[in-house]
N, C-alpha and C positions, 0 to 999 in steps of 0.2 A: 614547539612541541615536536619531538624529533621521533614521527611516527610515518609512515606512507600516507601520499595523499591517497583519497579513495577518490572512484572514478563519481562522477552526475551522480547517477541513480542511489548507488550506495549515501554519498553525501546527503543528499536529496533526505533519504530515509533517518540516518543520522540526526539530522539538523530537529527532527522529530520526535528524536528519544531522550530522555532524562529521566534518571533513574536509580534506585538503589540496587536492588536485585536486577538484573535484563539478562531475557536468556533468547539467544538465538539457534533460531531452527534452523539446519542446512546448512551450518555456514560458512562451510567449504576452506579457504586457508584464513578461518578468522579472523580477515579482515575487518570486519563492521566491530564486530565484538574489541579489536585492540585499539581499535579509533578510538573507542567510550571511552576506556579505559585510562585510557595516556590521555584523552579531552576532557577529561570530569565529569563526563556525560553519565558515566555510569559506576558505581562504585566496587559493586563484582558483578561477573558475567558468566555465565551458565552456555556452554556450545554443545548443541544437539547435533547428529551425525548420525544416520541409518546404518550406515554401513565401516569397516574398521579402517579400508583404506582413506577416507576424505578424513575420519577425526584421528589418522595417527598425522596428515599432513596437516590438520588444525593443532594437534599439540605440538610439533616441533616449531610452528610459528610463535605459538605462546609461549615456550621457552626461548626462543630465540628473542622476544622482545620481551623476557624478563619478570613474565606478568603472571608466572603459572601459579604464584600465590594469590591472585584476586581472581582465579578463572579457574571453573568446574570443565572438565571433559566429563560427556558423556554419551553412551553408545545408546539406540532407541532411537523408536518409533514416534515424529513428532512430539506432542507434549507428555509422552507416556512417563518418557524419565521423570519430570518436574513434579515438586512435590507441592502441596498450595500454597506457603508461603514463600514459594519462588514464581509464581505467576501475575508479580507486580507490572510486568513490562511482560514483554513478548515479540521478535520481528519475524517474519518471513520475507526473505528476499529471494529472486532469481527465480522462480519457480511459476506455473502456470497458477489462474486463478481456481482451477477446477482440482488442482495440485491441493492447494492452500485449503479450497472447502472442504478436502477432505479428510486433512489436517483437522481441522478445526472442529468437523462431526465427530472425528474418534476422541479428542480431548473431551467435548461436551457430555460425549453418551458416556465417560469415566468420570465425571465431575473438576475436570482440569479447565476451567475458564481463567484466561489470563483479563487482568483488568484494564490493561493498554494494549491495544493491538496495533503494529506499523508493518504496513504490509507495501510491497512492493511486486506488484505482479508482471509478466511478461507478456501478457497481452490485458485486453479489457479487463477493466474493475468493476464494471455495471454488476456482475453475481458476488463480488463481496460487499457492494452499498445495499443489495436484497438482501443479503443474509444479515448483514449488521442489522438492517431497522428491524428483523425481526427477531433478532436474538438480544435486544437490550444493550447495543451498542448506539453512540451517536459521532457520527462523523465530526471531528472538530477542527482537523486543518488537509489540506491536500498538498499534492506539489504536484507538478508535471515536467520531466527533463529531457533533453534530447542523448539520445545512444543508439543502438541499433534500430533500435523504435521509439515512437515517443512514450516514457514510461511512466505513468501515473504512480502517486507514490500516496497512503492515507495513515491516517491516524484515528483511532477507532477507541473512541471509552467506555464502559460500562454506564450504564445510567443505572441509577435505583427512582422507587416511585413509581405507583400506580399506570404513569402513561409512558409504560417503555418503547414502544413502538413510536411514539412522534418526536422527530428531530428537527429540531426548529431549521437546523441548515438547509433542508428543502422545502420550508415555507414561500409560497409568492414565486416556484418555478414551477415550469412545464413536468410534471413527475417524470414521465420515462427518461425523457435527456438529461435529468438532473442526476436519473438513478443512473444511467451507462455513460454519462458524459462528467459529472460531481457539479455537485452544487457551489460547492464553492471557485473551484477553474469557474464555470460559467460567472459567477459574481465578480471574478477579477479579470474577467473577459481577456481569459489568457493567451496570449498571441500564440505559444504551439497547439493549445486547442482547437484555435482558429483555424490553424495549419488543419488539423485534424480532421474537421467539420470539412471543412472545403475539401481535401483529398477523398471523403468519401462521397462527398456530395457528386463528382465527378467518378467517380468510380459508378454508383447506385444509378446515377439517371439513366447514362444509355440502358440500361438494363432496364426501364421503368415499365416501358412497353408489352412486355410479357414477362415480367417479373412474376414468382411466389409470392405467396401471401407476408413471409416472414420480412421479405426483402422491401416488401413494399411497408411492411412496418417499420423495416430498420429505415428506412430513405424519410417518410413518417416524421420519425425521430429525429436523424439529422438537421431535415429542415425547420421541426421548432426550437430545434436547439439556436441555429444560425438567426431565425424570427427574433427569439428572444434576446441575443445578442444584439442584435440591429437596434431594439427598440430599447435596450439600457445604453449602450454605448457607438452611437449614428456615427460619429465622428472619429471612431477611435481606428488609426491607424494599424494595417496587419501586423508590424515591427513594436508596436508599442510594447512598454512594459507592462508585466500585469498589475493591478492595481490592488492596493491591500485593503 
């Protein structure tokens, strides 16, 4: 496939998408959007850009790699450009999560729900696993990769039926850790989570002594994340692979 590799995270989110229509939000020199494309991952792709400088540098890439007849430019406001039947996929990358939620309330409050969501945020995901279970999504895979941070990476579906709100992925865990830590990394007791748990664990303690209230929730949390860990997998090495 004679395409650019893309870096972790990107990849990471990629590896998550499959699709006919995919349209990406932000996408800066459309890289994620020409992977699909050249990988069969995607059959046309839709690139959203707020502003005219980042999507005139998105379309001289997509001309440049030849692909400006399976790929939509377009100028707008998160989902505003998409029309419904181009809201079969959907990514977010690069961007904060509180970025993304608010993406995602201006699409809803206009009736633009996309049915796959792959989001890749730049800090915590714990306020997109709250909004997912409450907007009729169910978390069905995660990834976590190392780059400047460690970046969680999800995959988010609609569900239909009566019980939208429960997603079995958080059945049989601690809810908060499950929700700001995912339920699935915790189930494959995944060694950069591990990382993760333990860097804050060590950050939060000194602080325990005269800690806030929020602080001692967040520390709280850590440790039944780490509890829970300990009592599915006692033996499992920090270095280990995560487990599927």
């Amino acid at each position: 496939m004679d395409t650019l590799p893309l870096d972790a995270r990107l990849q990471a989110a990629a590896e998550l998408i499959r699709a006919g229509w995919h349209a990406d939000i932000g996408s800066d020199h459309a890289t994620l959007p020409i992977w699909l494309l050249k990988s069969g991952r995607a059959d046309r792709v839709i690139v959203v850009e707020k502003t005219t400088g980042p999507l005139e540098v998105a379309r001289r890439a997509v001309t440049q790699a030849g692909l400006s007849g399976r790929t939509e430019l377009r100028l707008g406001d998160g989902l505003e450009p998409l029309l419904t039947h181009e809201l079969e996929s959907v990514s977010l990358t690069g961007m904060g999560a509180r970025t993304m939620l608010g993406i995602l309330e201006r699409g809803r409050a206009a009736g633009r729900v996309p049915a796959v969501l792959v989001v890749q945020p730049n800090d915590g995901a714990g306020l997109l696993r709250s909004w997912a279970r409450t907007h009729g999504y169910r978390l069905v895979a995660e990834r976590m990769v190392s780059g400047f941070w460690r970046y969680p990476v999800l995959r988010l579906e609609r569900c239909g039926g009566p019980d939208t709100e429960h997603d079995p992925a958080y059945d049989g865990l601690p809810e908060a850790a499950a929700l700001w830590y995912g339920p699935h990394l915790l189930r494959q007791v995944h060694p950069l989570l591990v990382q993760e748990l333990r860097a804050q664990l060590s950050r939060l303690e000194p602080l325990e002594r005269h800690a806030r209230p929020q602080l001692l929730t967040d520390l709280a949390t850590v440790r039944s994340a780490l509890a829970w860990l300990k009592q599915a997998a006692p033996q499992e090495p920090d270095g280990a692979e995560p487990r599927q």
